[in-house]
N, C-alpha and C positions, 0 to 999 in steps of 0.2 A: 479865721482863714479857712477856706474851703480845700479840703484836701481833695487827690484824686478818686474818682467812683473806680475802688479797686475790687475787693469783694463784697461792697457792703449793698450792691444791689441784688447780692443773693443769697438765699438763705443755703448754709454749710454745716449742715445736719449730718451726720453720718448714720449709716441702717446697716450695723453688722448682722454677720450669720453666720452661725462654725457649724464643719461636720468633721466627725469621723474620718480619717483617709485609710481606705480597705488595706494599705499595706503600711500602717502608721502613721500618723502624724494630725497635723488640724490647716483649713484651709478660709482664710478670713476674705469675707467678700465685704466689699463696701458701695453705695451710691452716694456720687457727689450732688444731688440733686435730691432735692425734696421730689419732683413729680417722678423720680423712676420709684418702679416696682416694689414695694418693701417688702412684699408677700415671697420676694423670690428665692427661692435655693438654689447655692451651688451644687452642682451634682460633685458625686465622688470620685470618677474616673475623670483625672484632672489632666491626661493627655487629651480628651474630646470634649473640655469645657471650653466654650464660648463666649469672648469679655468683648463687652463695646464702651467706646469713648465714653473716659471720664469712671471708670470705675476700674479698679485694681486687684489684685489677688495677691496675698500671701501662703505660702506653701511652709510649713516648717516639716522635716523630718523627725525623726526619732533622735537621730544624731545632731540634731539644731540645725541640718544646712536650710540655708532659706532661699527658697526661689520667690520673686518680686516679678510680677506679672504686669506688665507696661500696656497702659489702656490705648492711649492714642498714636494713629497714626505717626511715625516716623518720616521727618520730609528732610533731616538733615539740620533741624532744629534742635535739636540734644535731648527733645521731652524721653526720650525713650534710657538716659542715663538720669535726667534730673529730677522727675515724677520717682522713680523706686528711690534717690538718696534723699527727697524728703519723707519716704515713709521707714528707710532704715536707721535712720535718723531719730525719730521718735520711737522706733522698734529697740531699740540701742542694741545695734550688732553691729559686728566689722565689716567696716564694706566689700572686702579683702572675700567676704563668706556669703556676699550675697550671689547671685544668679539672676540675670534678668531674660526675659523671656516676652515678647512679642506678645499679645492677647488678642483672642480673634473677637471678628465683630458678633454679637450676641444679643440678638431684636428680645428674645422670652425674659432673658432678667432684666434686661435695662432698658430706656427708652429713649434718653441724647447722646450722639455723638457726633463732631465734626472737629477737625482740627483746621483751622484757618485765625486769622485777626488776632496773631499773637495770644492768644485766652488761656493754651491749655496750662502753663504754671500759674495763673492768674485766679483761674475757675476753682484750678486744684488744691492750692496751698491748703486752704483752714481742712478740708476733707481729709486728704493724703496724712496731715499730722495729726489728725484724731487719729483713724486709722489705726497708723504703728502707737500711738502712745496706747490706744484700747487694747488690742493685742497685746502690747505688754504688759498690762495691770493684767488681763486675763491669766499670762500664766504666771503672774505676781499672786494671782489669786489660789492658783491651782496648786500652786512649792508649799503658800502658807497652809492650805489643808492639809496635805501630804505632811508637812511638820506638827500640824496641828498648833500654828499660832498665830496673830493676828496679822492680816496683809501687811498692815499700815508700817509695819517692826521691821519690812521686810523693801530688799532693792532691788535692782538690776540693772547690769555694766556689761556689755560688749554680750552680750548672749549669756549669761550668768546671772543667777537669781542668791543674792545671799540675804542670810534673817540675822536678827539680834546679837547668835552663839557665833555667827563665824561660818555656819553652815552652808551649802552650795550645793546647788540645782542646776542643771543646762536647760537648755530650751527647751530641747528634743527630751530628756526627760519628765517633763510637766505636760507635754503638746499633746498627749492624750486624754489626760483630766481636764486639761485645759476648755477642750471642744465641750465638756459638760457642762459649761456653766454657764451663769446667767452673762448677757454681756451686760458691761458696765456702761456708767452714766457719767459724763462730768467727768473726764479720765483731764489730771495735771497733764498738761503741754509743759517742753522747754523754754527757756527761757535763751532766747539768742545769745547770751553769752555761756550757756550751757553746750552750744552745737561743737558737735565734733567729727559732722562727714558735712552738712550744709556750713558754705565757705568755704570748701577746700577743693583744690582740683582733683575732678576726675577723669576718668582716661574715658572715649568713648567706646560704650560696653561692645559694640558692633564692630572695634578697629581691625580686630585681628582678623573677621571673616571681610573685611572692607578692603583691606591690602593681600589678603593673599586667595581673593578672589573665590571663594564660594561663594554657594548660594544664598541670596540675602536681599536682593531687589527684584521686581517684578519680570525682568528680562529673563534670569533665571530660572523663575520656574517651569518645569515640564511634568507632563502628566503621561500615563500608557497612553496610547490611540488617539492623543491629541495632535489635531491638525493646526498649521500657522495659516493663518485669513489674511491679506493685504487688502484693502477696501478703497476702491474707486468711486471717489467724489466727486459730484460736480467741480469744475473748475475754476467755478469763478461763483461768487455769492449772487443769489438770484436765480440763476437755472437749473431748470430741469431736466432728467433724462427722458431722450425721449426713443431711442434704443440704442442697444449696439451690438457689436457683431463678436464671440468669443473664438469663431473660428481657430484662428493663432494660439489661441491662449490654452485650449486646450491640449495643441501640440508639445508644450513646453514641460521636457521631464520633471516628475517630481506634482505636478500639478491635478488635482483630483475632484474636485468641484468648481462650478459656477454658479453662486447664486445671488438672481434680482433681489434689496430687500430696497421698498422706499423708492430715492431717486439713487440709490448707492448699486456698486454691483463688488460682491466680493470674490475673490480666488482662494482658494484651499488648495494646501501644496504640506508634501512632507516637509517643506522648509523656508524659512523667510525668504531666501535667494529664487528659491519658484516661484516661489508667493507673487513677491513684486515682480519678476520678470514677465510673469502670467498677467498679472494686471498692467504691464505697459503697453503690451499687446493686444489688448481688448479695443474694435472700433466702437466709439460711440459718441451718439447725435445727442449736443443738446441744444435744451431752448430757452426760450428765455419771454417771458410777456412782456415786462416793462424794459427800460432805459438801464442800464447796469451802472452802478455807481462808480467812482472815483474822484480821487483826493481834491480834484481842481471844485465839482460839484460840494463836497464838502466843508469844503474854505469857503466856501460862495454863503452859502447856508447858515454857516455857524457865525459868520459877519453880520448876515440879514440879521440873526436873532438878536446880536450885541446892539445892533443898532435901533431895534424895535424897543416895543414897554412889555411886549406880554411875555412877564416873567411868574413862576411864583416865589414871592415873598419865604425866605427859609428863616430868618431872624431881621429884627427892624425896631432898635431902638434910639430914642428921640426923635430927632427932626434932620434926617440926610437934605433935604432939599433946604431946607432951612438954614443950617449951616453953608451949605454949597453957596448959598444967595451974598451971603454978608461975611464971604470968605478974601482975603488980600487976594489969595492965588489957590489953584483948582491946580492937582498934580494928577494926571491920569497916563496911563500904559495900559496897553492890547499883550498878552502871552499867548503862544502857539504849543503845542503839544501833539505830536503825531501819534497814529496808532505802534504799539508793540507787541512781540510774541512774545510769550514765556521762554523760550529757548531751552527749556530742561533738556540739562544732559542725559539724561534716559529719555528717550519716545516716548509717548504715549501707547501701554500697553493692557491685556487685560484677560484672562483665563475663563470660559467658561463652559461648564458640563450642565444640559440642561436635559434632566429625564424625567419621567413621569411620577418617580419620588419627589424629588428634589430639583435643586438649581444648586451647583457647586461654583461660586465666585470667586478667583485669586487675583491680586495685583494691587500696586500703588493707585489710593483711591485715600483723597482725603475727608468724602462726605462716607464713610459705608450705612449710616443706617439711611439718610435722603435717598442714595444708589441703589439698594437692594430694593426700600421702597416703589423707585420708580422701576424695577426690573420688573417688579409683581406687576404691576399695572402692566406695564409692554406685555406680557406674557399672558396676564390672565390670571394671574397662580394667587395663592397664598403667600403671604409674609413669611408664615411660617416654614415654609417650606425650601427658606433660600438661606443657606451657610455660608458665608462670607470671611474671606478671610486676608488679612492683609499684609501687605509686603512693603519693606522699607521702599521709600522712592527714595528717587535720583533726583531730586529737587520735585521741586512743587509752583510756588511761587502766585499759586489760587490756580493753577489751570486744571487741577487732579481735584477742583473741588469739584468739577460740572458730572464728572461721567459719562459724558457721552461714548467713549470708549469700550463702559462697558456695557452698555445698555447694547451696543453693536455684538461685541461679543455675544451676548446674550441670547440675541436674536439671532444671529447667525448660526448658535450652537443649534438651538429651537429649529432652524428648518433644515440645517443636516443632518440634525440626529446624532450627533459627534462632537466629543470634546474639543473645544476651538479656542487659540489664543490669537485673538487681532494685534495685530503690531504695526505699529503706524514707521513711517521714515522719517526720517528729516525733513524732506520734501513736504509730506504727510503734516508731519507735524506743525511748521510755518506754512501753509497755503491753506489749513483749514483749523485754524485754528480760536482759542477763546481770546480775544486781545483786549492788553490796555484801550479805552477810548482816547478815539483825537478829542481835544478838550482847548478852549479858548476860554480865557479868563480875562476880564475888561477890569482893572480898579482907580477907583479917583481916589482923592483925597483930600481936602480941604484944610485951608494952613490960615491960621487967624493970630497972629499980634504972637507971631515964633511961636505957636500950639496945632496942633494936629486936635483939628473939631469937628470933622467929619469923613469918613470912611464907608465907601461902597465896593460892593466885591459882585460881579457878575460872570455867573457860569455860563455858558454853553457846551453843550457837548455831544457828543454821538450816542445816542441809544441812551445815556447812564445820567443821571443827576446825582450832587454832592448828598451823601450819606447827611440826615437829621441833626447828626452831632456836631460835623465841620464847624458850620456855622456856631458855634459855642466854644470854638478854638480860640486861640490867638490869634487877634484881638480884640473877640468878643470881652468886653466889659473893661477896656484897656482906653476906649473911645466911647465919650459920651451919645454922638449922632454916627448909629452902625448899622449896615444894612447888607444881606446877604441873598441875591434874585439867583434862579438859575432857570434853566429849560434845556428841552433838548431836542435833537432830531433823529426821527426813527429809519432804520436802516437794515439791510439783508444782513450787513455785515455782523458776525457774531460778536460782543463784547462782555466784558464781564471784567474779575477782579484780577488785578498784579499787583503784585509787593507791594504793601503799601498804600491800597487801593484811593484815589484822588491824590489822596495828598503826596502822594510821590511827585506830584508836578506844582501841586497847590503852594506845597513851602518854597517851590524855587521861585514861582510868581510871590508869593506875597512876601518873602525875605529878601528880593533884589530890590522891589519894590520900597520896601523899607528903610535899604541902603541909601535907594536914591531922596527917601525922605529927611533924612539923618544928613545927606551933602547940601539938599536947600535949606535944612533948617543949620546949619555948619554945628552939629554936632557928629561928636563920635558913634556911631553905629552900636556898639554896645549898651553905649549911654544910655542910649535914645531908647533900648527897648529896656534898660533898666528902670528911667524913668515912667516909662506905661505901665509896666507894671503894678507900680506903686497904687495903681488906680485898680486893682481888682486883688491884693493880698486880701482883702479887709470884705470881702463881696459880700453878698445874702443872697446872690442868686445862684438857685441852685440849679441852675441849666448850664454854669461854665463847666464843662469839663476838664480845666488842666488846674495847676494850683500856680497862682503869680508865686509864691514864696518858693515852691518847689523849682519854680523855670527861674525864680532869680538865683539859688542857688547854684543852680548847671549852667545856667551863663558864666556865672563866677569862678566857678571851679575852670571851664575851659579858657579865661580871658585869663586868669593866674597862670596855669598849665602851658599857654601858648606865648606866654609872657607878650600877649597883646599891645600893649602899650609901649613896649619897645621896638623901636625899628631896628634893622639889620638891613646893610648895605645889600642890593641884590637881592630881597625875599619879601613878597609879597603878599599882605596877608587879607584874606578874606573871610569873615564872619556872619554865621548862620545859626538858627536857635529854631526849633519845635517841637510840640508835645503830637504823638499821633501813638496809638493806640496803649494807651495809658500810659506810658512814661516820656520822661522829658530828656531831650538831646540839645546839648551845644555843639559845632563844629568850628573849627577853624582850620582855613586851608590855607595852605604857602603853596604860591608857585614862584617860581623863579626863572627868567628869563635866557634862552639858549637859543646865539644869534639872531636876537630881537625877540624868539617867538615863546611862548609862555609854555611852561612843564609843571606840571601838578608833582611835586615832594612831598608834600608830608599833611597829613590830616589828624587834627589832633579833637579827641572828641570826650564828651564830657559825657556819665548819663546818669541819672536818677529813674534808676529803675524796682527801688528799694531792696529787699534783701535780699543775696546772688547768694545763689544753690551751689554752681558749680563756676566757678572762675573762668576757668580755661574754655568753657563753652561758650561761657557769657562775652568774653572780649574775641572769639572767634565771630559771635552773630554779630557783633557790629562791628568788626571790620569786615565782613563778608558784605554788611548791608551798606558800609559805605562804600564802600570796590564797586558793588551794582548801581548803587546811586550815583555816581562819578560816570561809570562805561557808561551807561545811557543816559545821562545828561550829554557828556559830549558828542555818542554815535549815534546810539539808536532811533534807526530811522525805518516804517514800512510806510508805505503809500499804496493808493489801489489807482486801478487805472480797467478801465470795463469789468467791474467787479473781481478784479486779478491783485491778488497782492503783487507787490513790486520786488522782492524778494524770496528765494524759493531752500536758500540752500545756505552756511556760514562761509561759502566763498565770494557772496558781494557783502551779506548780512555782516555790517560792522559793529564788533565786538569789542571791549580792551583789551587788549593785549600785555600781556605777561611782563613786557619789557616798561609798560606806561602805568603800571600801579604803584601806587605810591606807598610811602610807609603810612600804617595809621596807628597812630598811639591813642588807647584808649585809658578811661580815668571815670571811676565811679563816684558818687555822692555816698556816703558812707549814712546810713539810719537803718531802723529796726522798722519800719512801714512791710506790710504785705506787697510780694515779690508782682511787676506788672511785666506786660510781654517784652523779649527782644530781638526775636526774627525780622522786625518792619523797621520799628522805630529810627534806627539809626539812615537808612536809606533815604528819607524825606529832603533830613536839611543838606545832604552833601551838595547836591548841583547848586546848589544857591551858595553855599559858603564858597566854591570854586568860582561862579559866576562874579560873584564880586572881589574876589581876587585880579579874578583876571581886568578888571575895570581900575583895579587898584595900577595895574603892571602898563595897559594898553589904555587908560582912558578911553573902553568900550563898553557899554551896554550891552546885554543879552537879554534877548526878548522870545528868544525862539529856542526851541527842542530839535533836533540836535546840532549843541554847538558848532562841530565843524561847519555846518554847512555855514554861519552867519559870520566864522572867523574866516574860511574860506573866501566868502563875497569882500571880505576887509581884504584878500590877499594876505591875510594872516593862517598858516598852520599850526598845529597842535603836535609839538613833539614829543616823543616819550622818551 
């Protein structure tokens, strides 16, 4: 059986380096990555060190406190509590004594970092626990000198180092000799049933500045002499400026520059309320050369493609046509998918001081070294000359991976001369923003003598085609004759990744689809994917990326958990199953019907994500990912119309609401496997385990993103 590609497509080398700390103590740097730096030193002034993605820092005192220096961006995804308790964990200290501490971006020692596609526990794990277990042998190493006996005679327990006689060392008393020594090779790891902070809930390290409201996300920060920018964008994708008039604008208190960059024109104001007041006041002309796009042109296109051959080929094994030929019956369905915004509770915001030194960066920014990178370039400058530094965001969701945010700042600061923080609106933020693609998915299937013998999946989409991998999902190697086309259409409009990126829509198409193969074939839905299965546990192609053993497992656990096979008068149940960014999800949804019309209750979810760090974090991210997979299955809806989204604000922009969420009970696969992501994962299958609920309750199909609209056209609502 072919397990999941967890870490084992990279190499998890660890490259320590200790110094001295001028006021005591020792300071362990690590890269998780063979291609970073290994020549590099941490410097010793450890308030002005500099840490980017994927690399960590330990601080020990004289007195053993240890401060745990968090490499990756912080989106709300817990790495910022779960990365320091796998390294204090193989450290063996009380987590009660750790300190966690933000790490800025730092281009001179290291050379990857991004936080996005669920990776960073995934990327981190084998790194992070050398790591603390090497630091620990070090000053395992350091007490046995100081006693004069051999390491090997010698322990350590909760920050305490004891030898043979009974004797005892602290931390902070060895962290000085410590930093002399050679680092070690081949340091014993724990063994999972060793752990005594990994497994356990932790609180997150951020809560107490998160509820009583200091400073901690990019909104927050302020600088001396820093002006707030509000940026005037074309209005519509496709045009240009072709002037305008600031007259007014400069009338408006508070307001202190104007300036053209691009086709944008920004306002500088002591305050965001000038800011944007300033910029709604600005006349300007724009133009436009071609035809401006919208949704009806769209639908029109992405039809043309379905219906044409010029595809390309992304996977294609046996004979699709061949089967199709000498099939009893051909089962084919068209799925619709609209465009989405990110909708982050924080705007999109972003800090920057640009002087002839330097380039000073602040804000939530999930790519910092791509961003900084591309600042140099906009600017002219040096790599080296840009400090970068990061702030938790207010969700993420991939739209904080692009930076165009900051790359504005940046330039903005660049021709005022003046520290500037751009701050987008809500307006801002939904009318120019990075979106989910509209996406159209066409799949047949071919049914021979009660067998599913052939299987085609045809993409189209706006701007984006399905990632390399898709195609190597479920149910790649499940069907003998399998074929995977996509194409796409190029467009003004800006697109990129959301939660989940394809398969946020892909599982709802290919798991409604599947229900309805499971009712011609009259089996059970479960069954049906139990039995596919069977056909790819045993694989030798090493292109499947998910494991059949591991996704029959998390079917089973949630088909037990949801007691599937029991009906209950009144409750509705619909079942959903996929592996997206390395781990495996089962769902099961109940709805139950309130005067006639269907309410989503309760979601019960399965997941094999192999070994949970923090508990309480881990059952937060997927019921957070099912709550967003649920709300935008049923509402989320933008449309363009003359290159104008259709949407500007959260007062048409349909949301779930608080009163319509459901309970979600979530349930792990219990194994000792290296830990895969869970920010995405669970978000895939909910609209589909809902969708066939709801087929279960209404004897309706859904074929279309967002449901209301197509329960609507039934004269069905959606009540919460």
């Amino acid at each position: 059986m072919k397990t999941t590609k967890s870490n084992l497509a990279f190499s998890r080398r660890n490259f320590l380096k200790t110094s001295a700390l001028a006021g005591g103590g020792m300071i362990i740097g690590f890269n998780l990555f063979t291609a970073c730096k290994t020549e590099a030193k941490p410097s010793i002034d450890i308030e002005n060190l500099n840490f980017n993605d994927f690399n960590a820092f330990i601080k020990i005192a004289d007195n053993g406190y240890v401060t745990i220096f968090s490499p990756n961006p912080e989106i709300g995804q817990g790495v910022k509590t779960a990365m320091p308790m796998i390294i204090a964990e193989e450290l063996d200290v009380e987590w009660d004594k750790v300190h966690v501490v933000q790490a800025k971006y730092n281009k001179k020692e290291y050379t990857r970092q991004v936080a996005g596609g669920s990776l960073s526990i995934r990327f981190g794990w084998d790194a992070l626990r050398q790591t603390g277990a090497t630091t620990k042998q070090m000053l395992i190493n350091a007490a046995a000198v100081k006693w004069g006996v051999d390491a090997a005679t010698c322990s350590a327990s909760k920050g305490i180092i004891t030898n043979a006689n009974g004797e005892t060392l602290g931390y902070g008393e060895v962290v000085k000799e410590a930093s002399t020594l050679e680092v070690p090779e081949n340091v014993k790891l724990k063994k999972p049933s060793e752990y005594t902070i990994i497994g356990t809930d932790a609180i997150n390290v951020d809560l107490d500045k998160i509820v009583t409201g200091k400073p901690l996300f990019g909104l927050d920060y302020k600088a001396e002499g820093m002006s707030y920018a509000s940026v005037l964008r074309p209005p519509a994708f496709g045009q240009k400026l072709e002037s305008f008039d600031d007259t007014e604008t400069k009338k408006v208190t508070g307001v202190t520059d104007v300036i053209k960059f691009g086709d944008k024109v920004a306002v500088l104001a002591s305050n965001t309320w000038a800011a944007m007041k300033g910029k709604k006041a600005i006349k300007a002309i724009w133009s436009s050369d071609e035809k401006l796009e919208s949704t009806e042109n769209h639908d029109k296109e992405l039809n043309d493609i379905l219906d044409g051959n010029d595809f390309t080929i992304r996977r294609e094994d046996g004979n699709v046509k061949k089967a199709f030929t000498e099939a009893d019956k051909i089962v084919e369905r068209t799925y619709d998918s609209p465009f989405l915004p990110h909708n982050c509770l924080e705007p999109m915001n972003f800090y920057a001081d640009v002087t002839p030194e330097k380039i000073h960066l602040v804000g939530p920014i999930q790519t910092p070294q791509w961003t900084a990178g591309r600042v140099a370039k906009l600017l002219e400058r040096k790599k080296e000359e840009i400090e970068l530094e990061m702030t938790r965001m207010g969700g993420g969701f991939g739209r904080r991976l692009y930076g165009d945010f900051a790359l504005e700042a940046a330039e903005v600061s660049n021709l005022a001369k003046k520290p500037v923080k751009v701050v987008f609106s809500r307006e801002d933020d939904m009318t120019d923003g990075i979106y989910r693609p509209a996406i159209k998915y066409r799949i047949a299937a071919s049914i021979k003598e009660g067998k599913i013998t052939g299987y085609h999946l045809k993409e189209a989409a706006i701007n984006s085609n399905m990632y390399d991998l898709i195609p190597n999902f479920f149910p790649a190697g499940c069907i003998p004759n399998y074929k995977v086309s996509t194409k796409s259409y190029k467009s003004d409009i800006t697109t990129g990744a959301w939660r989940a990126p394809y398969t946020n829509f892909l599982a709802f198409a290919e798991q409604t689809f599947f229900d309805e193969l499971a009712q011609e074939l009259e089996k059970d839905p479960v069954e049906l994917r139990l039995e596919l299965l069977q056909n790819v546990k045993n694989t030798t192609d090493d292109k499947i990326e998910y494991s059949g053993q591991r996704m029959e497992n998390t079917i089973k656990l949630a088909a037990e958990k949801s007691n599937w096979s029991e009906n209950k008068d009144g409750v509705y149940k619909g079942f959903a199953a996929y592996y997206s960014h390395n781990t495996h999800v089962a769902e099961v949804a109940e709805i139950e019907l309130k005067d006639g019309l269907p309410v989503v209750k309760k979601i019960i979810a399965a997941v094999d994500c192999g070994i949970i760090i923090n508990p309480t974090g881990a059952i937060n991210q997927i019921q957070g990912g099912v709550l967003d997979g649920i709300g935008h299955a049923m509402y989320g809806d933008l449309s363009f119309k003359n290159g104008k989204p259709s949407h500007r604000n959260f007062d048409t922009y349909r949301l779930i609401r608080m009163n319509e969420t459901p309970e979600v009970e979530v349930h792990f696969v219990k194994n000792e496997l290296s830990p895969t992501g869970l920010g995405e994962p669970g978000l895939p299958p909910a609209g589909g385990a809902v969708a066939n609920a709801i087929h279960k309750a209404l004897s309706k199909r859904l074929y279309k993103q967002p449901f209301i609209k197509e329960l609507q056209n039934s004269k069905t609502e959606v009540l919460g």
